[in-house]
N, C-alpha and C positions, 0 to 999 in steps of 0.2 A: 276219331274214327273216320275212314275211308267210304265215302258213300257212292255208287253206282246206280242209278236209274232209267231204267229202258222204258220210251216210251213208242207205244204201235198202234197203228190202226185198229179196229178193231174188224176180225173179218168179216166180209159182209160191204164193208164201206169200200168205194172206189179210191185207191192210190194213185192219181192220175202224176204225182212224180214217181212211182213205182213203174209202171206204165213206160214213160218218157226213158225210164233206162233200161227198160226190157228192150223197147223198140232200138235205140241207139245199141245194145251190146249184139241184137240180132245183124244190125247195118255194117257192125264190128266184123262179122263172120260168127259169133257165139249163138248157132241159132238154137241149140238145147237148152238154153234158159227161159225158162216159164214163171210164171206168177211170182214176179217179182215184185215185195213190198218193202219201202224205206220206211225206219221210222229215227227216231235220236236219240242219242245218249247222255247223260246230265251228269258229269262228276262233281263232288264238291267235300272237302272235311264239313263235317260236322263236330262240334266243339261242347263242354256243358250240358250234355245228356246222357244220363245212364245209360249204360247197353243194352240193359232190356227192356227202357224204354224209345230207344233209337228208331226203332222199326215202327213205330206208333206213330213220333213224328215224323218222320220220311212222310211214311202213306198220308197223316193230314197236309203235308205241303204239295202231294202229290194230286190229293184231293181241289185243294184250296189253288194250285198253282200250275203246278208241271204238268199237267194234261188235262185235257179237255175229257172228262170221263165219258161224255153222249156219245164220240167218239174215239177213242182210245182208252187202250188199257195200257198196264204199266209193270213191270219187274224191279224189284228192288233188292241190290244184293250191298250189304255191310262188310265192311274187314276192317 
């Protein structure tokens, strides 16, 4: 199984590399881009899990690993 995990700030927290490339794409001449937030993307198979159990481990690795939850939140999409 194909796994996908988006992780982002959550809003409210300062993105100061969000920031850094609003300012740099305004310098560009793009000055209609506003609130600009980066966050990352995590692909990876996963192997030895049911499918309807997939999404239960995702979220505890997500919990335990792939984001910081005090700050970020996360999306998890399977195929």
């Amino acid at each position: 199984m194909r796994v996908r995990v988006h992780v982002f700030l959550k809003s409210g927290v300062l993105d100061v590399q969000g920031k850094a490339v609003e300012n740099a794409l305004h310098g560009l001449g793009w000055s209609g881009v506003s609130d600009v937030r980066v966050g990352k993307t995590i692909d990876f198979d996963l192997a030895g899990v049911e499918a309807s159990a997939a999404e239960a481990e995702v979220k505890r690795m997500c919990e335990t690993l792939l984001a910081n939850t005090v700050i970020e939140g996360y999306r998890i999409e399977l195929s």
